[in-house]
DOZA-911388 format. One record per atom (N, C-alpha, C): residue number from 0; y, x, z. Coordinates in steps of 0.2 Angstrom, whole numbers. Layout:
N
    k     yy     xx     zz
  NUM      Y      X      Z
...
***
This chain:
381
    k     yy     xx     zz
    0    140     -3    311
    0    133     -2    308
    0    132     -8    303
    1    135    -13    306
    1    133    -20    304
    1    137    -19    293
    2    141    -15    293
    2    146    -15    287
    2    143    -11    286
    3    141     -4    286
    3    136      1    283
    3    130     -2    281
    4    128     -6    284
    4    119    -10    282
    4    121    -11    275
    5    130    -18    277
    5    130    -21    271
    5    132    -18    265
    6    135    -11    264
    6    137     -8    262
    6    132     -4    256
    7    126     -1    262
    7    119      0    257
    7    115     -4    253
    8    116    -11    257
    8    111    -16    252
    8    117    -17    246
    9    122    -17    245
    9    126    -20    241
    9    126    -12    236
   10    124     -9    238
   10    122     -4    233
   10    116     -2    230
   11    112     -4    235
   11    105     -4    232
   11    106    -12    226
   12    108    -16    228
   12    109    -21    222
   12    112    -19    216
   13    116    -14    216
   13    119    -12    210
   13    117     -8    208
   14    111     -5    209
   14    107      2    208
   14    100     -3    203
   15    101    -10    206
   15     93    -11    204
   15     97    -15    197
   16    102    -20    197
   16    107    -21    192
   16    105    -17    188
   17    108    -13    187
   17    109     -6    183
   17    104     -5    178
   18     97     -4    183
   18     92     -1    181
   18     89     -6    176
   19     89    -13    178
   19     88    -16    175
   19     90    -18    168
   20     98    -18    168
   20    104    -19    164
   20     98    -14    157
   21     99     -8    158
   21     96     -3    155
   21     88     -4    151
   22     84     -9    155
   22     78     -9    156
   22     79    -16    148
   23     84    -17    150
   23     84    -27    146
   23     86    -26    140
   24     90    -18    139
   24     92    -14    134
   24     89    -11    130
   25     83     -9    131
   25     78     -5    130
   25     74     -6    127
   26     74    -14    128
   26     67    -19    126
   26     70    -24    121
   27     78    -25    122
   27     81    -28    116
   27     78    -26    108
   28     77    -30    102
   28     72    -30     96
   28     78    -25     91
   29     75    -22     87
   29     79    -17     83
   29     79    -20     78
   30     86    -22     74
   30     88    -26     71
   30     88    -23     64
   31     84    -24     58
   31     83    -23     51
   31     86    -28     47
   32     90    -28     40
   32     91    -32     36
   32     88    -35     31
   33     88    -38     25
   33     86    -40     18
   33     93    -43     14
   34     94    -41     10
   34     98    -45      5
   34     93    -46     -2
   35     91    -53     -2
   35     88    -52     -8
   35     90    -61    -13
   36     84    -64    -17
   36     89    -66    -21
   36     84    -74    -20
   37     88    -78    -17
   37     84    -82    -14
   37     87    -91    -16
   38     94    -90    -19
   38     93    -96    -25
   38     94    -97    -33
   39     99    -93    -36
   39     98    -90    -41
   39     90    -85    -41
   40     87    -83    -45
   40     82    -80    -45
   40     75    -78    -39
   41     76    -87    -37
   41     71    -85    -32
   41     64    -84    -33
   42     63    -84    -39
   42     56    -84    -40
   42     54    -76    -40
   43     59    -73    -41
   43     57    -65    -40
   43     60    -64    -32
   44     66    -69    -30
   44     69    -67    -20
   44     64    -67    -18
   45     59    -73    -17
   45     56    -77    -12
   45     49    -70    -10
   46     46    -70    -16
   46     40    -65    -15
   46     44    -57    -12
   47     52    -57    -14
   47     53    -49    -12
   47     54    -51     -4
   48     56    -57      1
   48     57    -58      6
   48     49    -57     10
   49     45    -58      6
   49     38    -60     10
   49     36    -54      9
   50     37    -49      5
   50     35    -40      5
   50     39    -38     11
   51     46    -39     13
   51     49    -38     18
   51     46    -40     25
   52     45    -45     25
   52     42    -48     32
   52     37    -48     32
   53     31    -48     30
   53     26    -43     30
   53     26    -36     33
   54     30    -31     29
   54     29    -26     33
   54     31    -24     41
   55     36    -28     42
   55     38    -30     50
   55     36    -32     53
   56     29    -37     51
   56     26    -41     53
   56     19    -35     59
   57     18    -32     52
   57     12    -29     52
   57     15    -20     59
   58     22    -20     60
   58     26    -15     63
   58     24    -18     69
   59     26    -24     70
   59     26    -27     75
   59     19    -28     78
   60     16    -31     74
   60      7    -32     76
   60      5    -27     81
   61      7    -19     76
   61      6    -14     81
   61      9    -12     87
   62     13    -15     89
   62     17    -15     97
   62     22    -11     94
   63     25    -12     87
   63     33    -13     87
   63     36     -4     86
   64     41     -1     87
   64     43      5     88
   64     45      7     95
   65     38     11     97
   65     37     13    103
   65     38      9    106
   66     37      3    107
   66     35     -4    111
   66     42     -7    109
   67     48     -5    108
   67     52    -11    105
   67     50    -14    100
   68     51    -23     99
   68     50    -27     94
   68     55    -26     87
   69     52    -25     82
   69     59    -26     77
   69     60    -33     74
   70     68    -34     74
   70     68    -42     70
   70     74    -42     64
   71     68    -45     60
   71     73    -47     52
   71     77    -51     52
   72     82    -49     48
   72     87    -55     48
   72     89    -55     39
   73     88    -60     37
   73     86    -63     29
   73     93    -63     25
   74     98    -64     21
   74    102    -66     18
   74    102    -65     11
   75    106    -73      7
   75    104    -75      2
   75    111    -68     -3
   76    107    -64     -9
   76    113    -63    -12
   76    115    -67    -18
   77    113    -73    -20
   77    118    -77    -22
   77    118    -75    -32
   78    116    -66    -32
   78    117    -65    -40
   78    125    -66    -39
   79    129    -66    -35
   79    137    -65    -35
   79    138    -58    -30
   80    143    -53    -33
   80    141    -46    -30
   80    147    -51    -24
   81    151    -55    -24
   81    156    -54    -18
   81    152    -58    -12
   82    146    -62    -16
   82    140    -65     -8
   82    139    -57     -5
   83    137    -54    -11
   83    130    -49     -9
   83    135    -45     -5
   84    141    -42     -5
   84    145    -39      0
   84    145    -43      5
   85    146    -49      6
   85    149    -52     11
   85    142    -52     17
   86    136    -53     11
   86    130    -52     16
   86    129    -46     19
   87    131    -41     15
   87    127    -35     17
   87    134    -31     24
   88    140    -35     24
   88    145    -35     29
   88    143    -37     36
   89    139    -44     34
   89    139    -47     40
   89    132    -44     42
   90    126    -41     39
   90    121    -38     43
   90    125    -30     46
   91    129    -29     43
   91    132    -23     48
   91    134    -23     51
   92    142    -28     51
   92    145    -29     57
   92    144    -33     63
   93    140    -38     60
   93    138    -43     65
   93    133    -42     68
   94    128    -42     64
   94    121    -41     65
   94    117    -33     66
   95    121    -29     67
   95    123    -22     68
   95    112    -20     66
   96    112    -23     61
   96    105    -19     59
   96    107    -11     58
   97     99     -8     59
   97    100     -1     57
   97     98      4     52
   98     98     -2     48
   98     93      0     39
   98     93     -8     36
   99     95     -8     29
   99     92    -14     28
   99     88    -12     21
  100     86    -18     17
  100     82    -18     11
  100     86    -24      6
  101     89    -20      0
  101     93    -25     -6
  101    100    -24     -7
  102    103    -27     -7
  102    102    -32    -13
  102     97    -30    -21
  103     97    -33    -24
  103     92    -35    -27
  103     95    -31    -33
  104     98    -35    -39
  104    100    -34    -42
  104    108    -28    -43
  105    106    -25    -49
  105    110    -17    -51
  105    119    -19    -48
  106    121    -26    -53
  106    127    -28    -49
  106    129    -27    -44
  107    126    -32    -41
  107    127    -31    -31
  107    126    -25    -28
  108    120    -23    -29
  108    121    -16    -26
  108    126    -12    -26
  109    125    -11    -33
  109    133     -7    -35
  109    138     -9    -31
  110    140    -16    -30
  110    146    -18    -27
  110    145    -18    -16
  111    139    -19    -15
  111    138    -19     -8
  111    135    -15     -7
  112    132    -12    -12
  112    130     -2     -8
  112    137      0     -5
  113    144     -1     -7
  113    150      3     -3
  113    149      2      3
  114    149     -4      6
  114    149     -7     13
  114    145     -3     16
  115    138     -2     15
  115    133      2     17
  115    134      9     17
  116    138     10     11
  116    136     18     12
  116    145     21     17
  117    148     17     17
  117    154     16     21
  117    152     16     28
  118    147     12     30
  118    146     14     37
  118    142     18     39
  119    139     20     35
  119    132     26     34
  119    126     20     37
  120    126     14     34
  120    119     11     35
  120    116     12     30
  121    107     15     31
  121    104     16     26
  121    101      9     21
  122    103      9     15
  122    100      3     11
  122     97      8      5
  123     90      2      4
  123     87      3      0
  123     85     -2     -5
  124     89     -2    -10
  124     86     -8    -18
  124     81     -6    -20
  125     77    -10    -21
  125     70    -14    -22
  125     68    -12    -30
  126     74    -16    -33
  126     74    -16    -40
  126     79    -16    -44
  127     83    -12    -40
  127     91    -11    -46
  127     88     -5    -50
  128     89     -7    -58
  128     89     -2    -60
  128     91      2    -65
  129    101      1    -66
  129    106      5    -68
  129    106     13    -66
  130    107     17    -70
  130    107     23    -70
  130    114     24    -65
  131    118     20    -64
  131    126     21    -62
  131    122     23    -52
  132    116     20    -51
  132    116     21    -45
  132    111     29    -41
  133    111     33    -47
  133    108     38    -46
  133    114     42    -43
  134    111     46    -35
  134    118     48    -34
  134    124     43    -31
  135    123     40    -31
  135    131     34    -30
  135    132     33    -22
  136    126     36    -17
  136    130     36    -12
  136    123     41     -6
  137    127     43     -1
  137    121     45      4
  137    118     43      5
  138    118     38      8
  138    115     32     11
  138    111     29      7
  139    110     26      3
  139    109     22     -2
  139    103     25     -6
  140     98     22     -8
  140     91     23    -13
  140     88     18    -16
  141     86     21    -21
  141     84     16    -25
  141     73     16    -24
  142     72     10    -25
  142     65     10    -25
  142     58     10    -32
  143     65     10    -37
  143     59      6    -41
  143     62     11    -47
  144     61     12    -52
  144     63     18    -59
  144     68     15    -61
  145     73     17    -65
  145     79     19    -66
  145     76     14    -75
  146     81      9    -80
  146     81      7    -82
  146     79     10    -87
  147     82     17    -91
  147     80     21    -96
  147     75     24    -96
  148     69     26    -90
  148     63     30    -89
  148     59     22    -92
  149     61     15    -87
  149     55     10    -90
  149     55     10    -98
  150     62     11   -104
  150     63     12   -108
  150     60     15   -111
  151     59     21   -111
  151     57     28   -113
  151     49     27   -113
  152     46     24   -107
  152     41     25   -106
  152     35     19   -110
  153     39     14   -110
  153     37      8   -114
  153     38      9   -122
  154     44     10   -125
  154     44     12   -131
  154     40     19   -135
  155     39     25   -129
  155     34     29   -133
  155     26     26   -133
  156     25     22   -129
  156     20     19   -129
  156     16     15   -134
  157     23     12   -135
  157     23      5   -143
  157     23     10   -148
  158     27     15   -149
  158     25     19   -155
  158     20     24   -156
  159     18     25   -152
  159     11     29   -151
  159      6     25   -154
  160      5     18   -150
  160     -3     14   -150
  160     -1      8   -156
  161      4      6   -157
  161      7      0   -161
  161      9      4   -167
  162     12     10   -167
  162     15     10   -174
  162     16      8   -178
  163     23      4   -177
  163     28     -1   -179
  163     33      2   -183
  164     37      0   -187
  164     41      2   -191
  164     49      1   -190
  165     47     -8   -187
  165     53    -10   -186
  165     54    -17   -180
  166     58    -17   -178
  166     59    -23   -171
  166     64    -28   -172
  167     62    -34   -169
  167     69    -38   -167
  167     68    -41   -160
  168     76    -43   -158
  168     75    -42   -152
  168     78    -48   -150
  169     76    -51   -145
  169     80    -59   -143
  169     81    -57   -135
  170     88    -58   -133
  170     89    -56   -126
  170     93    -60   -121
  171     93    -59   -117
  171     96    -65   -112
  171    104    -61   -110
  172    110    -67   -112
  172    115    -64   -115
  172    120    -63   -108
  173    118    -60   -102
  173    118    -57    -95
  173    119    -51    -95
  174    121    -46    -88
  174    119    -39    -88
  174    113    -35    -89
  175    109    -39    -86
  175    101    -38    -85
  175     98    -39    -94
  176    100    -42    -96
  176     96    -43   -102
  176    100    -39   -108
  177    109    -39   -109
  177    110    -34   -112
  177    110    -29   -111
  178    109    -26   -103
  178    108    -17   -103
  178    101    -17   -108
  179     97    -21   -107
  179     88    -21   -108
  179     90    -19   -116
  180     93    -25   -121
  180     92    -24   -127
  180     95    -17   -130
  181    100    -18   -126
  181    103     -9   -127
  181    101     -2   -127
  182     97     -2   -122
  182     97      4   -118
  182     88      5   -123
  183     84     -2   -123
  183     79      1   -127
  183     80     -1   -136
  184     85     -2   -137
  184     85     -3   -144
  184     86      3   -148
  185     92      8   -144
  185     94     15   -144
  185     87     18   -144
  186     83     17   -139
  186     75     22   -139
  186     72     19   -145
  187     71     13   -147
  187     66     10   -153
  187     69     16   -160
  188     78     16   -160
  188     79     18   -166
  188     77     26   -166
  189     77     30   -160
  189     77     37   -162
  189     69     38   -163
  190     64     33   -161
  190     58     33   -162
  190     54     33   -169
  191     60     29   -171
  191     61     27   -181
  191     59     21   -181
  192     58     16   -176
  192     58     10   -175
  192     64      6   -177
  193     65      3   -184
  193     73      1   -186
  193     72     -5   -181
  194     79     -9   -179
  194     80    -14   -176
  194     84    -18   -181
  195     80    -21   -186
  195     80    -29   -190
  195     85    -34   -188
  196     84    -37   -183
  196     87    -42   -181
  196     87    -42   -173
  197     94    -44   -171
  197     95    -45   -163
  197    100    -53   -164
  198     98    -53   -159
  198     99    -63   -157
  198    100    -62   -150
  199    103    -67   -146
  199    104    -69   -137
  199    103    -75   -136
  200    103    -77   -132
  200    100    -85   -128
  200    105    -84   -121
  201    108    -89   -117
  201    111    -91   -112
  201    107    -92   -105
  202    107    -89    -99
  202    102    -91    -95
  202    103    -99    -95
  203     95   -102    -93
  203     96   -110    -93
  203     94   -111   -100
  204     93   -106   -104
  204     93   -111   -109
  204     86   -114   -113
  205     83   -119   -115
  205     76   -118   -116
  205     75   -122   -125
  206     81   -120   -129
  206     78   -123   -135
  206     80   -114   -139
  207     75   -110   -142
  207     77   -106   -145
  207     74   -102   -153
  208     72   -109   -154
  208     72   -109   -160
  208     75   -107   -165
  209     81   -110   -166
  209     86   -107   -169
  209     88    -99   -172
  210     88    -94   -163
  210     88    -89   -164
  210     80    -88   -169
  211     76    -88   -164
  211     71    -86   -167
  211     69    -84   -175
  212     70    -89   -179
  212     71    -92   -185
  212     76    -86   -188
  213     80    -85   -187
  213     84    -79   -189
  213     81    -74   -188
  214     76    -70   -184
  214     71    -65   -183
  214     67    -64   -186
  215     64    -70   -188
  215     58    -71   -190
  215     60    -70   -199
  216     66    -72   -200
  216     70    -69   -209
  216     69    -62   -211
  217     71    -59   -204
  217     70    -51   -203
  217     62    -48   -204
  218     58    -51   -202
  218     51    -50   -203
  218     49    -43   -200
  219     51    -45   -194
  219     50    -35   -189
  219     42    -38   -188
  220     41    -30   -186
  220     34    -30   -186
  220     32    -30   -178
  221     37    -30   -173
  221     35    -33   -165
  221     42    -35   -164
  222     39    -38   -157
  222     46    -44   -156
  222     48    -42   -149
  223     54    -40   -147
  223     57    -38   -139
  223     59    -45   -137
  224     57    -45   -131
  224     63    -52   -127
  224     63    -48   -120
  225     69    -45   -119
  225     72    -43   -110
  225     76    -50   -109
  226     74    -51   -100
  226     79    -56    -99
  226     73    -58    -93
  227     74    -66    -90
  227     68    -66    -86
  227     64    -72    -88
  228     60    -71    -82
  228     53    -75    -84
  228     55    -82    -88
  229     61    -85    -84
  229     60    -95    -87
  229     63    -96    -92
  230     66    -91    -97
  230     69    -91   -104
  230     63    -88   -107
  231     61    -80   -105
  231     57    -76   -108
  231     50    -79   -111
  232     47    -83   -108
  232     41    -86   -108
  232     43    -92   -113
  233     46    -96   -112
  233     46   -102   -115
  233     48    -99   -122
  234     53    -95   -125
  234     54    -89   -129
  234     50    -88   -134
  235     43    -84   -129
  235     35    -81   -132
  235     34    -87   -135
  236     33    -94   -131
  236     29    -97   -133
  236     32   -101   -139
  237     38   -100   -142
  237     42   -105   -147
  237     39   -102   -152
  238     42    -94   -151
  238     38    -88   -155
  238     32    -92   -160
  239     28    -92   -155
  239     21    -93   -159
  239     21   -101   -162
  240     23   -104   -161
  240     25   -112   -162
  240     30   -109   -171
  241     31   -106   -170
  241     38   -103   -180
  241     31   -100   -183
  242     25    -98   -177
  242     21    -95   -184
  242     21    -86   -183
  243     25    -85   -179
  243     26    -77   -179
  243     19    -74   -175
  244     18    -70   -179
  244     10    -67   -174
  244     12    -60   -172
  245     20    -60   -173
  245     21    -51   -170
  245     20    -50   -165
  246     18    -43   -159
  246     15    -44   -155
  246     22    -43   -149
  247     21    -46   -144
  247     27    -47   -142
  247     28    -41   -137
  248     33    -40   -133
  248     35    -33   -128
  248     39    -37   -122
  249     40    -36   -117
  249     43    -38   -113
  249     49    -33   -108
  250     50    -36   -101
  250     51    -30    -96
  250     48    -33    -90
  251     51    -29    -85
  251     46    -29    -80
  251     49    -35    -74
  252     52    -38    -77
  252     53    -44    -73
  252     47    -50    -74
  253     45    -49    -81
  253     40    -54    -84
  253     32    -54    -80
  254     31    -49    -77
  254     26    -48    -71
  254     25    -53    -66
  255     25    -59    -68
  255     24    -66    -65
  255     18    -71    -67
  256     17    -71    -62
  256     11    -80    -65
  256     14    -85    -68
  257     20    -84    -67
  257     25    -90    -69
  257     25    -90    -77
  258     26    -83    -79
  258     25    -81    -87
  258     20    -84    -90
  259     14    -84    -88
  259      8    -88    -91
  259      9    -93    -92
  260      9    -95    -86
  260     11   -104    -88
  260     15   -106    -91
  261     20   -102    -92
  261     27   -107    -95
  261     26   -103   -103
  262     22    -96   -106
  262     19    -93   -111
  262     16    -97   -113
  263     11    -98   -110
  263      5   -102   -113
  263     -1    -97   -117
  264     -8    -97   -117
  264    -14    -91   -119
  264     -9    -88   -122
  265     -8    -90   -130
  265     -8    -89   -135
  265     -3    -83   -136
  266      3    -85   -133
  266     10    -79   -133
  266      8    -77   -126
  267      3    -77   -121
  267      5    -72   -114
  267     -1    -66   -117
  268     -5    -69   -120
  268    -10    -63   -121
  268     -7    -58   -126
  269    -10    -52   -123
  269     -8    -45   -127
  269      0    -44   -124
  270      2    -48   -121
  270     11    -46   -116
  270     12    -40   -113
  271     16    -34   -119
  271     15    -30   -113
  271     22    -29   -111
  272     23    -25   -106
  272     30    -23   -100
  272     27    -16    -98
  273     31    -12    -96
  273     33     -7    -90
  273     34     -9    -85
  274     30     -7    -81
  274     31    -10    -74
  274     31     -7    -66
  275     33    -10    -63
  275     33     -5    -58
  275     25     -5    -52
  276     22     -8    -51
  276     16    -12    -47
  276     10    -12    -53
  277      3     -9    -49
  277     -2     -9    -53
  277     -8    -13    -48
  278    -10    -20    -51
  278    -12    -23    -45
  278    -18    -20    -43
  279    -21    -18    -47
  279    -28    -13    -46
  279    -28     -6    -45
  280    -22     -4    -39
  280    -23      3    -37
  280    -27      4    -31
  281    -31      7    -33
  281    -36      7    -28
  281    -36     13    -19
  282    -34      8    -18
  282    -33     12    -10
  282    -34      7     -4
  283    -35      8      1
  283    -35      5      7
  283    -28     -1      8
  284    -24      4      7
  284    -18      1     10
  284    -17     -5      5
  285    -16     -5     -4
  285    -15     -7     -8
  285    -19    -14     -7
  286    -25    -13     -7
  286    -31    -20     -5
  286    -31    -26      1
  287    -26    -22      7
  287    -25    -24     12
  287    -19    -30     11
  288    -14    -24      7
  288     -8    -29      6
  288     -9    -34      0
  289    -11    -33     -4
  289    -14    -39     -7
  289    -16    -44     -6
  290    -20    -45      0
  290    -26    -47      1
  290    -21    -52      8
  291    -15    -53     10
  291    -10    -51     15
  291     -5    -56     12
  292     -4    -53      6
  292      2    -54      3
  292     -1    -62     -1
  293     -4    -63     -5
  293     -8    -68     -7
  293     -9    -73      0
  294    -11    -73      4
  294    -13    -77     11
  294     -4    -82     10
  295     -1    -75     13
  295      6    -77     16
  295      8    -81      7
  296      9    -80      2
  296     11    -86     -3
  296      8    -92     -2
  297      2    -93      0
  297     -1    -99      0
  297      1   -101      4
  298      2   -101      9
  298      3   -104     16
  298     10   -107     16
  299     16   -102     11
  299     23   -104     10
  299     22   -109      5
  300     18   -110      2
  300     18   -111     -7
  300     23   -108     -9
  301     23   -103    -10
  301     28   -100    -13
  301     29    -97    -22
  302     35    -96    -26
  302     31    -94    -32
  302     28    -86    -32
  303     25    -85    -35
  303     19    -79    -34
  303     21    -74    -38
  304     25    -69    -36
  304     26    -61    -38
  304     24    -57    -36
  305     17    -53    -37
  305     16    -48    -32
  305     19    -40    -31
  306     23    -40    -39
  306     26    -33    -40
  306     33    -33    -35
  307     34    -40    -35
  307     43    -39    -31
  307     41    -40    -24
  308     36    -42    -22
  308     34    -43    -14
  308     32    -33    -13
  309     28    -30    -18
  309     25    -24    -17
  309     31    -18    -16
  310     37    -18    -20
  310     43    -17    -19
  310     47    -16    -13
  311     47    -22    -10
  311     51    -23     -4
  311     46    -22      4
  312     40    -23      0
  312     34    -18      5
  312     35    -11      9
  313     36     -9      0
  313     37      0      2
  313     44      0      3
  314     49     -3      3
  314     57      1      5
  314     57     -1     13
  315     53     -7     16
  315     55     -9     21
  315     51     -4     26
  316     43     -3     22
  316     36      4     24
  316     42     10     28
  317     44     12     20
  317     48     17     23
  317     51     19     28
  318     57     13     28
  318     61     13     34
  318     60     12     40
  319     54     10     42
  319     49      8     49
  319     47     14     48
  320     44     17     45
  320     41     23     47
  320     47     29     48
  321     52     29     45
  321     58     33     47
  321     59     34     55
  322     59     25     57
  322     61     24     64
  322     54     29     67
  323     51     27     66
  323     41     28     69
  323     46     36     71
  324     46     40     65
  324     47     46     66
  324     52     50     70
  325     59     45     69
  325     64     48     70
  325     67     45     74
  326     67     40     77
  326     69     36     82
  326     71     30     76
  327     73     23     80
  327     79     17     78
  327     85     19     78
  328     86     23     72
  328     93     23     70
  328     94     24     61
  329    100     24     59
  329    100     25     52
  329    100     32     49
  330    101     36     56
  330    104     43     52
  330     95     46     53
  331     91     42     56
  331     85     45     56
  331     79     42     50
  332     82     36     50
  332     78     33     44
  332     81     38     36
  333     88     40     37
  333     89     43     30
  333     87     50     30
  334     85     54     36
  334     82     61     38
  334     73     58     36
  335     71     54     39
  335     64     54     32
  335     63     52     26
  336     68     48     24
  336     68     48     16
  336     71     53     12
  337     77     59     16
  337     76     63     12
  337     70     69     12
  338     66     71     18
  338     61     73     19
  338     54     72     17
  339     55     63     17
  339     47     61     11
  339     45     63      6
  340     36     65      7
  340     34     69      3
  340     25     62      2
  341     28     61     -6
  341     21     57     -7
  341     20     51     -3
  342     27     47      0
  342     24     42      5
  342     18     39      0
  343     14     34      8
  343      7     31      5
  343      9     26      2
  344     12     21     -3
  344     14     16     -5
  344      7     10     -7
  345     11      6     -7
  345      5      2    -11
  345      9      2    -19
  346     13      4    -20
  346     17      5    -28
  346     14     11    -29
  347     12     16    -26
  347      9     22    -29
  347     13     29    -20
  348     12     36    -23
  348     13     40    -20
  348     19     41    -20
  349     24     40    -16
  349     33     38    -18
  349     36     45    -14
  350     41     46    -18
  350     47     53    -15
  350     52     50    -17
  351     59     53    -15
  351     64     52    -17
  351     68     58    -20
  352     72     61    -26
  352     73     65    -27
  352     81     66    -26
  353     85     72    -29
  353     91     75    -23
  353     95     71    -24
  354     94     64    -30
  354    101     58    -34
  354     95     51    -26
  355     95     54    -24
  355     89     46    -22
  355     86     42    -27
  356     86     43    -33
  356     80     40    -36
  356     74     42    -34
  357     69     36    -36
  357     63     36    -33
  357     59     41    -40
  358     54     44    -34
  358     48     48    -38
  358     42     45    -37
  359     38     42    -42
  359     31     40    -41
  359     26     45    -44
  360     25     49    -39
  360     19     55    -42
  360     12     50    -45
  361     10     53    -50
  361      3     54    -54
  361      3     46    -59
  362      9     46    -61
  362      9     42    -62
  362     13     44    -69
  363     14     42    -76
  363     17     42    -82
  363     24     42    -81
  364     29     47    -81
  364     36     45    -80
  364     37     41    -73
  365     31     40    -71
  365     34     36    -64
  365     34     27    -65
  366     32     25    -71
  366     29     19    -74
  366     25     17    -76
  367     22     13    -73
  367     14      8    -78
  367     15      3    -84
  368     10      5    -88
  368     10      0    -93
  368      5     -6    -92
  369      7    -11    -93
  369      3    -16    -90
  369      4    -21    -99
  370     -4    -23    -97
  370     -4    -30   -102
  370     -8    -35   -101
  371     -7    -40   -103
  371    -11    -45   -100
  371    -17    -46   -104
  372    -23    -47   -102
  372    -28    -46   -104
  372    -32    -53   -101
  373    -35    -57   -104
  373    -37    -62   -102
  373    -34    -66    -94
  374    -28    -68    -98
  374    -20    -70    -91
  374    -19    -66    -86
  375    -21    -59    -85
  375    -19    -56    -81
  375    -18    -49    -84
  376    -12    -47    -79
  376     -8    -39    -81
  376    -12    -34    -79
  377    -14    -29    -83
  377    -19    -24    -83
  377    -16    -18    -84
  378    -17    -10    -79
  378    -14     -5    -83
  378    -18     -4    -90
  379    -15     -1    -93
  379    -16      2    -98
  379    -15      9    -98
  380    -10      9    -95
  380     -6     19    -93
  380     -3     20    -89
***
């Protein structure tokens, strides 16, 4: 009797083990990624990290997916595609996340999308925006427009409202700044826009007179600089220092405060870019995150980009919501993204089309034209 007693308690303990085991299981946190760009390029990383952790913040606030907690885990991609593999390796295998958001840039992606689309982990980049990734894997989406639509959409707009004859173009002599020169210098010429004079500059580099001066012989009648903010800006403002009153053009990286300052009035005012982020979209959700996003900068002192925080908002939105829908897993997160119809975004009303590029309904091609208007970015279209 004495051994049967012992024999049921020792398995009521193992019944209650068990249940427990299960229970610890259950309430264990669901693990999401970021690969974004946090020493190289952090002034555009930093703000995409705090769009990320925000929207998990706010996932969580509400008691999480179906009462599990979700937790981020951050990694730096370096602007080196064999970091951005290595990171997006170790949130897979180690960190066995179920969806993550980045890397950042078109390179990396390209290079660490395989890992991802090799495991069937859902990733989605923020702000890659090489045509090479339209299509490039199942798994895999892009959040922001495709390199040639911001081209397209920017240069018929300078042609339309500017009616320009002819361009010159100073770029930052990288992949990100010569796909830019190329890809809209080709749109300037079939618009009848000649391109006069083209010049490059080295990232890091802050004396650019020289080129300019060369440009400025060509006498175009608007000025392009692709590339980013800490060249672009100091650039504008050399521009104006040679005398040049041409109206300057950008890209959508220049959608920083940082631009102003290091611009100066004289070269930020009248700035325009494509862009992907309209701060004055008027919606509940748009005003909330704003309002959120701006709080959480201060607090970090961080530098202030709202369009790369508003980006990493909506890919991480997404994919929380995918779980919301379809359970904590990847193949349910990529059954609501191909299913998504109009998400609420604070970038606009988002779909994903049959290549995963991003569709932003009601919107021109899917991009905003933005210019600065008394130091601050304004739509125009």
């Amino acid at each position: 009797m004495t051994r049967f007693r012992l024999v049921g308690i020792l398995a009521i303990i193992g019944i209650l083990a068990f249940i427990g085991q299960g229970f610890a299981q259950q309430q264990a946190p669901i693990k999401v990624g970021t690969v974004v760009r946090l020493s190289i390029g952090a002034e555009h990383g930093i703000p995409a990290r705090r769009g990320v952790e925000l929207a998990v913040a706010q996932v969580n606030a509400a008691g999480g997916i179906k009462g599990q907690k979700v937790e981020l885990i951050v990694e730096d991609e370096k602007d080196q595609p064999k970091d951005a593999v290595n990171a997006v390796q170790k949130l897979i295998n180690v960190d066995k996340v179920v969806a993550l958001v980045g890397p950042m840039t078109s390179g990396n992606f390209l290079a660490a999308g395989k890992s991802a689309d090799e495991a069937k982990v859902t990733a989605i980049t923020p702000t890659a925006t090489t045509p090479k990734l339209s299509g490039y894997g199942a798994y895999l989406y892009r959040a922001c427009s495709r390199i040639d639509t911001q081209s397209k959409a920017l240069t018929d707009y300078v042609a339309q409202v500017w009616k320009p004859k002819t361009v010159g173009i100073l770029f930052s002599n990288e992949p990100y700044g010569k796909g830019c020169a190329e890809v809209f210098g080709k749109d300037f010429e079939k618009l009848g826009i000649k391109v006069v004079a083209q010049e490059s500059f080295m990232r890091g580099s802050r004396d650019f007179k020289p080129q300019l001066i060369k440009i400025k012989e060509a006498k175009p009648d608007i000025l392009f600089i692709p590339g980013y903010t800490p060249e672009t800006a100091p650039a504008a403002a050399q521009a104006r220092q040679l005398g040049m009153k041409q109206r300057i053009l950008g890209v959508y990286g220049d959608m920083d405060e940082v631009y102003f300052q290091l611009a100066g009035k004289q070269a930020a005012e009248g700035h325009v870019i494509a862009g992907e982020y309209d701060e004055g979209y008027d919606t509940p959700k748009n005003k909330a995150f704003k309002k959120e996003y701006y709080e959480l900068a201060k607090k970090h002192k961080d530098p202030v980009n709202i369009m790369f925080a508003a980006l990493t908002y909506d890919s991480m939105s997404m994919i929380l919501e995918g779980m919301k829908k379809y359970g904590p897993t990847s193949e349910g997160v990529k059954k609501f993204l191909d299913e998504m119809k109009e998400f609420d975004g604070v970038t606009g009303k988002l779909s994903f089309n049959d290549k995963h590029d991003l569709i932003r309904h009601g919107v021109g091609a899917g991009v905003y034209i933005l210019e600065i208007k008394g130091g601050k970015y304004v739509k125009v279209k």
